[in-house]
N, C-alpha and C positions, 0 to 999 in steps of 0.2 A: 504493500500500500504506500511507503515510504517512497517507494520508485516511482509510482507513478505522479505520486504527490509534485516531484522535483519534476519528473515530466513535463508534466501541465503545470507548473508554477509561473507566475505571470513574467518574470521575465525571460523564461524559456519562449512562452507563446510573443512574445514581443518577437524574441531573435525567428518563430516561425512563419511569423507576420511581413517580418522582413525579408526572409525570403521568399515566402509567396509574393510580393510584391515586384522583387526583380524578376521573377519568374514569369508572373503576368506579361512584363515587357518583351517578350522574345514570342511568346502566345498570340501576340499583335503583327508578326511577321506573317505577310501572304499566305505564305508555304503552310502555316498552321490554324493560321484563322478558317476554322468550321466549329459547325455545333459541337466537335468532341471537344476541342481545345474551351469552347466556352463550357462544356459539361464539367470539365474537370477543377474549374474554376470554382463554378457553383457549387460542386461538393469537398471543395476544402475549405472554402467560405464558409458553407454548412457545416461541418467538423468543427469549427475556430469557434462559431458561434455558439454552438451545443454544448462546449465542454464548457464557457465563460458563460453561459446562459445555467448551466447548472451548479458550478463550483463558483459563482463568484456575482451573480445578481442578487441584490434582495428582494423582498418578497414585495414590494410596488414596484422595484421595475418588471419585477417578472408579471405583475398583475397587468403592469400598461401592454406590455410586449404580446401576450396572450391575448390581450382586447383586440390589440391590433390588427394581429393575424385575424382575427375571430371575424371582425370586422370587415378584412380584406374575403376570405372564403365565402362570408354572405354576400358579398358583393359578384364575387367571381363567378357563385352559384346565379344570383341575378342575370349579371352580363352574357354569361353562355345561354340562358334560355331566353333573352331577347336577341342573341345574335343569329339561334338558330331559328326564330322566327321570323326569316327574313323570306320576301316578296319575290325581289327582283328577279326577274331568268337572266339567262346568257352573263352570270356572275358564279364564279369559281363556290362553289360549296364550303363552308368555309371547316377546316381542319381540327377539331378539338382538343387534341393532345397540343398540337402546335401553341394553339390561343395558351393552354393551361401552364406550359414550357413557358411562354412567353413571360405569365406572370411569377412563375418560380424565379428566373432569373431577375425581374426586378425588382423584388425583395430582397433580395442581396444588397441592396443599399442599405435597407435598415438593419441587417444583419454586420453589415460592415461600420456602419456609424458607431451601433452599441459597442461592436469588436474593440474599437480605435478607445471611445471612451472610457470601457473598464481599466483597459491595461495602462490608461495613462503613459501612453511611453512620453519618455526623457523626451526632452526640448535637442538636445544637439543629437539625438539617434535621429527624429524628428525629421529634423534640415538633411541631415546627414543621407536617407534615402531619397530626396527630395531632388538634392545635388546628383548623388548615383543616376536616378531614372533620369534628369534634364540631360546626363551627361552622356549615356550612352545612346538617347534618342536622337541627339543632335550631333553626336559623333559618328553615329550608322547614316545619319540627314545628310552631312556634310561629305563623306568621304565617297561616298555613293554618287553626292553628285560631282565631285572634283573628276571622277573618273568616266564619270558617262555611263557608270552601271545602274542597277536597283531599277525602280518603275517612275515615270510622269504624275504628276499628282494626279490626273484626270483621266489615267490608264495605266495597263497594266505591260506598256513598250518602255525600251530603254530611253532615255532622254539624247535630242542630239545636241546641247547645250548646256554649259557648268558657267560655275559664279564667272569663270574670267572672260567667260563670251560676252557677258552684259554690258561690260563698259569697252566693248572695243566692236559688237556690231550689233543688229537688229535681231531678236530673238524673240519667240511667239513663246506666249504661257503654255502654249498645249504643249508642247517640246523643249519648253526650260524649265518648266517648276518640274520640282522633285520630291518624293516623300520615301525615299530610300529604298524597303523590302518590305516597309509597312504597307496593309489594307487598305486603310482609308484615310484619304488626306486631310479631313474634319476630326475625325477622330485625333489625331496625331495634333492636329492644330489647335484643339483642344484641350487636352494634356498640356502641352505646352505654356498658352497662355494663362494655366491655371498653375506653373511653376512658378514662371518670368518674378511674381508681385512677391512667392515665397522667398525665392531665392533672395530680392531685395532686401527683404526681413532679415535674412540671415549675414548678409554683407552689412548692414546697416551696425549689427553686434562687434562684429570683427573683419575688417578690412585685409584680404589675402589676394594675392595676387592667382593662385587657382579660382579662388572664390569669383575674381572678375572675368578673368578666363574664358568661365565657366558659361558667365550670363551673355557674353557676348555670343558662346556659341549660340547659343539658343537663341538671341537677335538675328544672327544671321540664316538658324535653320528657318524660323519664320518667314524670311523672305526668299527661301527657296520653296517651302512648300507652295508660295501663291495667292492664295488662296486672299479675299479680301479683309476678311476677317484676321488671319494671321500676320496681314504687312500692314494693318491699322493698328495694331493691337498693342507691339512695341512703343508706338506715339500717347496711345492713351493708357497704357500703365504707367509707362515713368512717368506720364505730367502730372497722370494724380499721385502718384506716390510722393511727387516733389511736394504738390500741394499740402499732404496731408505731414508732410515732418514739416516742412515751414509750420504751419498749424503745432502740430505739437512741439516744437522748438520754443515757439512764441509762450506758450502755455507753462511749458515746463523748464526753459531758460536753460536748454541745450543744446548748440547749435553746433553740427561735425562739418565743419568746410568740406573735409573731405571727401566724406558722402554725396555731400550735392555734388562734388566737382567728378564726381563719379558717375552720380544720374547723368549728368552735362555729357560726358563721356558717351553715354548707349545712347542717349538721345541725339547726338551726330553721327555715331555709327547709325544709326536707323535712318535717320535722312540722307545719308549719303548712299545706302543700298536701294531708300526707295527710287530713288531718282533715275536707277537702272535695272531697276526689278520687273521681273515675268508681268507681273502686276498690269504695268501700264499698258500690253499688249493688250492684253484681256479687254481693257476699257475699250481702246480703241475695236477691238473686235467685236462686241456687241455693240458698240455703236452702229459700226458699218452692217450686222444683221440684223438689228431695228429696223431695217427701213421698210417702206411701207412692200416693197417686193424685191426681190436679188435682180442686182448686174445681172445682164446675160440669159436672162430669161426674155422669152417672146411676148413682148410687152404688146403687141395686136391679141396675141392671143389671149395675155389675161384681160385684156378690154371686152373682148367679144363674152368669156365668160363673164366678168364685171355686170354685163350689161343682160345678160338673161337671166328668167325667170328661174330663180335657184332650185325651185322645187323638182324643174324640169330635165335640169342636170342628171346624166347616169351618176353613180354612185364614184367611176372610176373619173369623169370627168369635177366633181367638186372636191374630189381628192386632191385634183392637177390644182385646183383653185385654190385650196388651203394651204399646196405649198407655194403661192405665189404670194402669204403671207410669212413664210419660214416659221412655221408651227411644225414641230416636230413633225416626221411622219410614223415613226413608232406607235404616235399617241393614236392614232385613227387608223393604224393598220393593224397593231399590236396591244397594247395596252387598253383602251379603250374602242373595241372596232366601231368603225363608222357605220358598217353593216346593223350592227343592234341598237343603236341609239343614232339614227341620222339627225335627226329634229337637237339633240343636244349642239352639233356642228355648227348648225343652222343659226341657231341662237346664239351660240358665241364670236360668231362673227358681228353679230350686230354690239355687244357692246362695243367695238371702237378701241377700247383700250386695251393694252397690256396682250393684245392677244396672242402677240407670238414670244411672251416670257413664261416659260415651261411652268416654272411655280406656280404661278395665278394658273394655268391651264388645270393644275394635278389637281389645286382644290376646288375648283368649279366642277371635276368631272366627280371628282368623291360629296360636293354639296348633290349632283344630281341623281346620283346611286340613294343618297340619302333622300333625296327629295322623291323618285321611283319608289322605295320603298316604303312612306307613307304612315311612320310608326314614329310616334311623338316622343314613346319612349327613348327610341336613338339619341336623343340629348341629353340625358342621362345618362344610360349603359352603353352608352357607341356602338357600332354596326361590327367591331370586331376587327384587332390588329391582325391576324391572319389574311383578312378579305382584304383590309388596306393595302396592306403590302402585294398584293398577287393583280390588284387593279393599278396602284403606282404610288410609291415609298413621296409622299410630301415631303418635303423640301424645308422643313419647318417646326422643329419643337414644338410642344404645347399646342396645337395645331393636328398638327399628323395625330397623337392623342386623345385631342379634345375627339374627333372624328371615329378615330376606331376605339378610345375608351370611354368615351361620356363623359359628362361633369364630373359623377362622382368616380371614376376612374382615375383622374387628368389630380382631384383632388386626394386620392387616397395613395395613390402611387408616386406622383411625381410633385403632391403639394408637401409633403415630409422635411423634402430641403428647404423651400421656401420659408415654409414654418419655424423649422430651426432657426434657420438665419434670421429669420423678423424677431424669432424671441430674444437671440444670443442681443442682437442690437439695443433692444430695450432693457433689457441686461447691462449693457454697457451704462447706454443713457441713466439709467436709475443708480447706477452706483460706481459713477465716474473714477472717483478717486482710485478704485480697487482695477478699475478695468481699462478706465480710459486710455491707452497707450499705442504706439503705431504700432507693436507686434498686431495687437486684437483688431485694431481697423484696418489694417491691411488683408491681415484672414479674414477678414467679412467680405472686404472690396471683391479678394482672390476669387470668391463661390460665385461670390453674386453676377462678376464677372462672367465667369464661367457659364453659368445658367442663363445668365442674356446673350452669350454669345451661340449656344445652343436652337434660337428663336431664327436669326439672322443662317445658320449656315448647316442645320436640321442633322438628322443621322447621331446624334450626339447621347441625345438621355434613353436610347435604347440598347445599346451596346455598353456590354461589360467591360470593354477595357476602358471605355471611362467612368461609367457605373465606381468602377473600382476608386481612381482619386479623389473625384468629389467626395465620397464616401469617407475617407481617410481625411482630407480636410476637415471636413465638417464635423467626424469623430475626434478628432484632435482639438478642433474648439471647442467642444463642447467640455472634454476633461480640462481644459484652462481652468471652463467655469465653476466647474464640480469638483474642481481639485481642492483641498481643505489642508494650508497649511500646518503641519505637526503643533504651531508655536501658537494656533490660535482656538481659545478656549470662548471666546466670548464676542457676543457682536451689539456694536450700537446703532439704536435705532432712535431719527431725533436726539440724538445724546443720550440717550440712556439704556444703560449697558445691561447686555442680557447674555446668560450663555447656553453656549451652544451643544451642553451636555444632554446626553439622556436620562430619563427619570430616574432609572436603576443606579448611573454614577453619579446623580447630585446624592440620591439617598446613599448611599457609600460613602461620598465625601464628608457630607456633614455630620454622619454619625463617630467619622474617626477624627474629626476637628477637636482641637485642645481648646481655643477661643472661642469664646458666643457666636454662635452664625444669626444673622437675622436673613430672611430668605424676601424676597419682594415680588408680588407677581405683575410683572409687565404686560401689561395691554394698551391697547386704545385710548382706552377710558383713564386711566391711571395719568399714562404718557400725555394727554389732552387737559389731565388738573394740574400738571406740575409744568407745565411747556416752556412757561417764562418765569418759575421759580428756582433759580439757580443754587438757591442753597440747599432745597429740598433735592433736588438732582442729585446734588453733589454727593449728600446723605443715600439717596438710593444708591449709587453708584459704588458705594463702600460696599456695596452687599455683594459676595464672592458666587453664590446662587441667585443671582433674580433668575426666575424662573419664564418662559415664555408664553404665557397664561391668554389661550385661546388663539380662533383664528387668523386674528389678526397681524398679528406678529407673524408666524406662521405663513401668510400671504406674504407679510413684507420679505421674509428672507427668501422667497423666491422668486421675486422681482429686482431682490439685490445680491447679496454673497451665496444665496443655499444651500449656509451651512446649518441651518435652523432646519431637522426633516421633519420633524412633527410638535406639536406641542403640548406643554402639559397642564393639563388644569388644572388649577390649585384645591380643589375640592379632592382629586386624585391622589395628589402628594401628602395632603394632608391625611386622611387615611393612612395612608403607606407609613406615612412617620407614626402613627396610631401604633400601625401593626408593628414594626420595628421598634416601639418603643419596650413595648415587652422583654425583648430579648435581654436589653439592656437595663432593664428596671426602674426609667423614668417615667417620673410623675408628670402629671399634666394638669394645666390652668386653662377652663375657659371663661373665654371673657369679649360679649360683646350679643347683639340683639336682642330681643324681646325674652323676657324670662321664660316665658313657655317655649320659645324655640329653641333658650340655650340648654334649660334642663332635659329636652327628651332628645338631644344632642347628647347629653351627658349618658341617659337610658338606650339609646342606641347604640355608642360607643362602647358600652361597659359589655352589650349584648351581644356585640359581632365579635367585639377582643378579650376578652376575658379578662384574661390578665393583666390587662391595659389600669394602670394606677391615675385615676382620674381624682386629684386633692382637693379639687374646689372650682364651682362656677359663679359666675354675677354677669346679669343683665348689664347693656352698653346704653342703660337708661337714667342710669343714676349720674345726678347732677352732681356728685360728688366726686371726683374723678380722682382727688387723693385723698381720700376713704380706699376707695380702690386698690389703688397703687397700693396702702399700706398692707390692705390684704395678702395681696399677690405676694410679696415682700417677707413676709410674716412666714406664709406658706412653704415658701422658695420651691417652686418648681422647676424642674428640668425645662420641660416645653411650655411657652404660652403661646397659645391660639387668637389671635383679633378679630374680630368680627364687629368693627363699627361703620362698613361700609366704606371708599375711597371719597374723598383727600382723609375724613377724619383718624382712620386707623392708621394711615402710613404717617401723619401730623402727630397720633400720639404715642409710636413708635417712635419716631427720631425725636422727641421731646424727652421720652423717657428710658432713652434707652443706658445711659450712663448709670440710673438706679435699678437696671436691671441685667446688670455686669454677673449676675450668677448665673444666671440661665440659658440655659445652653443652644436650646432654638427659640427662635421668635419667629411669627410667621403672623401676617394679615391674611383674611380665608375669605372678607367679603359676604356673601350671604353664604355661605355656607350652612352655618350652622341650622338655617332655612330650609334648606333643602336636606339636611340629614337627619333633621326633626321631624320633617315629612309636611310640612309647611309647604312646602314649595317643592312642587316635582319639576325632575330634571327632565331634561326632552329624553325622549325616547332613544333606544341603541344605536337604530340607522341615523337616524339626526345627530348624532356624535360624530358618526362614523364621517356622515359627508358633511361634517365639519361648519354646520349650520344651526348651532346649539343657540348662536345669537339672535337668529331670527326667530326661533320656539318662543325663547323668550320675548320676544316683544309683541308676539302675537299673544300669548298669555297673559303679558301685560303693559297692555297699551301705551301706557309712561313711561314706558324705557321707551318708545319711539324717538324720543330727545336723543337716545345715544346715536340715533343713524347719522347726525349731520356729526359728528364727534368722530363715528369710522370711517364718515367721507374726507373729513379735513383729515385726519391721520393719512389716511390714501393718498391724497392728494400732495403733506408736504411728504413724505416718504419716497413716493415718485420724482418730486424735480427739488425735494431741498434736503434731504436725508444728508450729502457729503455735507452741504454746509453746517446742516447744524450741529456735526458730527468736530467737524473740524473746530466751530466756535469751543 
């Protein structure tokens, strides 16, 4: 068992992690790219996941993880029985294993995020494989095409043009760009530009002359690939990267000349490659196939057709006609034949626009299979990624999806990244000081990047080998956020300090404390009476246990550090010190509500713990408040319980806590004593559970509705002034 322990031990799976990862990169090569090469992906993905999904999740992430699939399978059940009730004839049947494959492999992203996040790998392992894959993808990019070997970006022939042809004669994109022995040229270009921003991050820490090396290759394999996307892409990282350290230079009063003078650096390498890059062929080449009909074509001829009754046209002559617009002829011979949908033809000629730009053709022909079809549900459950693709692969992220997976597809599959990132940001935004830094906004820029540049040049969020890095990105920010330094025990919220222990180790703690603990329970309401009383803060703030007393707090540390997982309510803790006090033989004082709630508090307590030494109670009604005191005093108790409600218990707490230097807990309980007299029932188990015990209550009684504007302003400066008044 030992064995296999060290086996699977997380930084084992880190170093397995990393090698799958180079391994993926050569999986990407022509020669291997098929379903087996992505099968094998998928189930080492699966393996990684299984063993860290069992040995190493807790019991919420495992409950989220479960929802989700759960989630996903009703959906997928859904979507197969709308896809198979599809209309249309003279359309390909669509394949069910195929469709079902489809959606196993893209769950592997959420399989790979969770991966990245448990195992927390090291920040310089991190860069480290980051650097490896930019390095050998643009060193296979480059040397490939130095030599006139590997594939064209746009086919699968050798190239007859390398970088030094560019600046010394006229070179066409179809026969200068290069994407080495890789599959696809978006793919590859995509990786890439989702390195470029890291790599920055990592040169920004430590300046090496590899380091710079490194990023240049990668500038220059960008502009071999071609592609527009890719020879834009090095212009718009570095400037915003410039932008965002000037930004945080300003903020943070650290400026590296260096650095900049280094962006400065790839940003005139990039403009000096674009100026003779495949690129501007390209431009010019679809300009010159824009036109409204080709050179060299029999321009009486396409008049005469121009001019007749289109309906009357054979089928083989509006064919002749469609290419005197330079519309593919694949699409009307092959992919969509003109044969089974003439009247679509017909109609697309009259919009006028766009007509001979293939993208806009692919989804006008998949709106009209949709619009054939006639089933409202298709915007929902889509008509099915297998049918997509067998009519014609869109051009288009999020788009090609929306189409063949529906809304809820488009959101359960491929909204996960989005999501993340929109969280991790307001993550940032709510608790700046902790987050705010160009590591973390440059890995947001990196995704997010990525995922737009996915819309603009399509092929991208389907395919595992990029599946694969976003994935790893996005799992790597996400353990930033969830990462809980060793040395931090306690978090403030509004200034005041709460920690970030679990119930089990405050109770540990303060039973083996040699000094009086007083415990404070932080909320809303608490935090909201003492906001601008600075002394009284200061006083809570001495308390080594304040405890995080309800939802609210609980909400906040998940909008800012998350090192808060649950919280405790002081009506729980108090118990607990109840039952723990036995062991230990202290006695206990209560003190505070209505006599009849504090005595069958007393009869309850004595009833559930037996053994529990309970010395004396008094109502929190007596005007005599040292009368009180002297009691208490007299008695000397171990634990005194409070119960006068907030501000006045925590007010006469720190009033009198100096005369209450024998006693070893001190704890304000709030209505407790209410609720364990049987005065006042607590909400119900599920109402605990989801975390909505506040609202029971105010439905129960009406007059706490006053607290809702108390947890809205709480919400409110927690959200946008939590660092300040953290920092005052």
């Amino acid at each position: 068992m030992q064995k296999y322990k060290k086996l699977f031990s997380k930084e084992m799976l880190v170093n397995y992690v990393f090698i799958f990862y180079i391994l993926s990169l050569f999986l990407d090569m022509h020669f291997f790219y098929n379903s087996i090469s992505t099968l094998i992906r998928v189930i080492i993905i699966s393996f990684l996941f299984l063993i860290i999904f069992l040995f190493y999740a807790n019991k919420k992430e495992k409950r989220l993880l479960i929802a989700y699939f759960l989630a996903l399978l009703l959906y997928l059940i859904i979507h197969l029985i709308n896809v198979n009730n599809f209309q249309v004839v003279n359309i390909k049947p669509i394949n069910n294993l195929n469709e079902i494959l489809y959606f196993v492999k893209m769950s592997m992203n959420v399989f790979l995020i969770f991966i990245l996040y448990k195992l927390e790998m090291d920040k310089s392992k991190f860069y480290n494989l980051i650097f490896l894959s930019s390095f050998l993808i643009s060193f296979i990019i480059i040397i490939t095409n130095l030599f006139k070997i590997g594939y064209t970006s746009y086919d699968f022939v050798r190239p007859l043009s390398n970088i030094f042809d560019w600046f010394t004669k006229s070179v066409s994109f179809l026969t200068a760009s290069t994407k080495g022995y890789f599959h696809l040229t978006n793919q590859i270009s995509a990786i890439l530009i989702l390195y470029l921003p890291l790599m920055l991050i990592s040169l920004k820490e430590k300046i090496t002359m590899p380091k710079i090396i490194n990023i240049m290759l990668v500038i220059i394999s960008l502009f071999m690939l071609g592609t527009r996307v890719s020879s834009y892409s090095p212009f718009i990282i570095i400037g915003i990267s410039l932008i965002i350290y000037f930004i945080m230079a300003i903020i943070y009063k650290n400026f590296k000349i260096s650095y900049v003078l280094s962006l400065v650096l790839f940003f005139i390498l990039s403009l000096s490659l674009y100026n003779v890059c495949p690129l501007l062929s390209r431009n010019s080449y679809y300009e010159s196939l824009f036109s409204e009909k080709e050179k060299g074509k029999n321009e009486e001829e396409f008049k005469r057709l121009d001019k007749e009754n289109k309906k009357e046209l054979s089928n083989e002559e509006f064919k002749k006609y469609l290419g005197y617009f330079n519309i593919d002829s694949d699409f009307y011979n092959n992919y969509y034949p003109l044969e089974n949908d003439r009247e679509f033809y017909e109609n697309y000629l009259t919009l006028g626009i766009k007509i001979n730009d293939t993208r806009f053709l692919e989804r006008k022909i998949i709106e009209r299979v949709e619009e054939l079809n006639n089933n409202k549900n298709d915007i929902l459950w889509g008509i099915g990624y297998d049918r997509v693709m067998h009519i014609f692969n869109i051009e288009a992220d999020y788009i090609m999806q929306y189409y063949a997976l529906g809304l809820v597809g488009v959101i359960i599959l491929l909204g996960v990244n989005i999501l993340l990132l929109i969280w991790a940001s307001f993550k940032f935004l709510f608790n700046l000081k902790r987050y705010f830094n160009y590591e973390n906004v440059i890995l947001i820029f990196s995704a997010l990047y990525f995922l737009l540049s996915a819309y603009f040049t399509g092929n991208i969020l389907n395919a595992i080998s990029t599946i694969i890095p976003i994935s790893f990105v996005i799992g790597y920010l996400l353990s930033i956020i969830f990462k809980k330094s060793n040395k931090e025990s306690d978090e403030y919220y509004l200034g005041f300090r709460t920690t970030t222990k679990s119930k089990e180790e405050v109770l540990n703690k303060i039973f083996k404390e040699k000094e009086p603990v007083i415990i404070y329970n932080i909320n809303p309401i608490i935090i909201n009476n003492f906001l601008n009383n600075e002394l009284i803060k200061k006083e809570i703030n001495k308390g080594k246990y304040n405890i995080p007393d309800g939802s609210g707090i609980a909400l906040a540390s998940i909008m800012t550090s998350n090192h808060i997982k649950t919280s405790i309510p002081g009506i729980e803790l108090m118990e607990d010190i109840v039952s723990r006090s036995q062991n230990f033989k202290y006695s206990i004082y209560l003190y505070g509500a209505k006599e009849k709630s504090v005595k069958k508090t007393k009869e309850y307590l004595e009833g559930k713990y037996p053994s529990a030494k309970i010395i004396g109670y008094q109502n929190g009604y007596n005007k005599n408040k040292d009368k009180d005191i002297k009691e208490i005093l007299k008695l000397k108790p171990d634990i005194l319980f409070v119960a006068l409600g907030s501000p006045r218990q925590e007010e006469f707490i720190i009033n009198n806590k100096d005369k209450f230097q024998d006693i070893k807990i001190i704890m304000p309980v709030g209505g407790s004593f209410d609720v364990l007299s049987g005065n006042l029932k607590r909400a119900p188990r599920i109402v605990q559970k989801l975390k909505i015990e506040w609202l029971y209550r105010m439905i129960k009684e009406p007059k706490r509705f006053k607290e809702l504007f108390s947890l809205i302003k709480f919400g409110f400066l927690v959200l946008l002034f939590n660092f300040w008044y953290n920092d005052k």
